[in-house]
C-alpha positions as CSV (number, residue, x, y, z in Angstrom):
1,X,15.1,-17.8,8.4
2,X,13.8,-15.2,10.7
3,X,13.3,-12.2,8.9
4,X,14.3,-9.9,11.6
5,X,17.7,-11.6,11.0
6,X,18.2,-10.4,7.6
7,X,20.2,-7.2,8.4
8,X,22.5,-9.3,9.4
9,X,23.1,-10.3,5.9
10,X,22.6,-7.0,3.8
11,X,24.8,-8.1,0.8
12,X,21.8,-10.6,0.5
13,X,18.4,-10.1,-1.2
14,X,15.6,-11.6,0.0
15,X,12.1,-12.2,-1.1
16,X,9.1,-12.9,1.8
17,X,6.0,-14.1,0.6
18,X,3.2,-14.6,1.6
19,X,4.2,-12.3,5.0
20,X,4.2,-8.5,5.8
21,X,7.1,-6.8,7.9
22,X,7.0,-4.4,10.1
23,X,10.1,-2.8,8.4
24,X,11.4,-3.6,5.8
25,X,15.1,-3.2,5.6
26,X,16.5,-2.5,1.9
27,X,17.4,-6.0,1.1
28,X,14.3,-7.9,1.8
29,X,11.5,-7.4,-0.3
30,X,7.7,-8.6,0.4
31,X,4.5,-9.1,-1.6
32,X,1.5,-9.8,0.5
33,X,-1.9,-10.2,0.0
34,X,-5.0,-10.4,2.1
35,X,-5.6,-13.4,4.0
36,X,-1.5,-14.0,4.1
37,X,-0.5,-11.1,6.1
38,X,2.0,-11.9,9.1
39,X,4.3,-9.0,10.1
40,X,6.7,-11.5,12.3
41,X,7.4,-12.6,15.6
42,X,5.6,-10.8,18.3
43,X,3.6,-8.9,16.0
44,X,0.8,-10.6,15.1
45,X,-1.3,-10.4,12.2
46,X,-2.1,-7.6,10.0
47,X,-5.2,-8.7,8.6
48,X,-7.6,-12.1,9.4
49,X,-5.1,-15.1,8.4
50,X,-6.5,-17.4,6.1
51,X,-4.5,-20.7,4.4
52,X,-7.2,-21.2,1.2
53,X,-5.3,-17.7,0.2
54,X,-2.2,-19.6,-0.7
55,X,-2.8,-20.3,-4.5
56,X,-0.7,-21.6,-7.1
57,X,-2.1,-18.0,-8.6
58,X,-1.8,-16.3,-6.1
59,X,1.5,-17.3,-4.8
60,X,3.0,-16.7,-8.3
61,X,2.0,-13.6,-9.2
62,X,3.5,-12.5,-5.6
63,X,6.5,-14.2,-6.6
64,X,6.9,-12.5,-10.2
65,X,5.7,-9.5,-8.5
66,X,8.7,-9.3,-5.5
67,X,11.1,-10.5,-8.5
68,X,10.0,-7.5,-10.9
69,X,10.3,-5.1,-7.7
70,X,14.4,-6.6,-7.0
71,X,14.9,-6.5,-10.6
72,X,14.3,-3.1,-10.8
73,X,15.6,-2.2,-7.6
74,X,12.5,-1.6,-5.9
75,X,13.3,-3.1,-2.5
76,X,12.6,-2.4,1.1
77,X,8.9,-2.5,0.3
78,X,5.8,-4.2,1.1
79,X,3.9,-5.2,-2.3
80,X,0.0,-5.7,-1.6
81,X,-1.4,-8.0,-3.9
82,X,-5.0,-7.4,-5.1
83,X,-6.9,-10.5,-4.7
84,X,-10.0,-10.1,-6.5
């Protein structure tokens, strides 16, 4: 899905990761890390892309991270992961 498409669908939640957005609307949440960041069509990048970034870790503590954040209502946010 594009993910300047989902206001379209606000009584949806969604979960980016791996990806930055520009803005964030209050249904889509993102956790993001260096080396990941892409803030969407047009936009480029927000930091130097880099594909060895994408761990099992990595990419699962972004996804218990964004899930934590919806669970507790913390959306329309960027969460920056801490890589080290």
């Amino acid at each position: 899905m594009n993910i300047s498409r989902t206001t379209g669908h606000l009584g949806q939640q969604f979960l980016v990761v791996g990806a930055e957005v520009a803005e964030p609307t209050a249904n889509l949440t993102a956790a993001d890390w260096s080396g990941a960041s892409f803030r969407g069509e047009g936009l480029g990048a927000s930091s130097t892309y880099d594909p060895g970034t994408f761990t099992a870790e990595r990419c699962g503590a972004a996804i218990r991270a964004g899930v934590a954040a919806v669970l507790h209502n913390l959306t329309g946010i960027v969460l920056w992961l801490d890589t080290v």
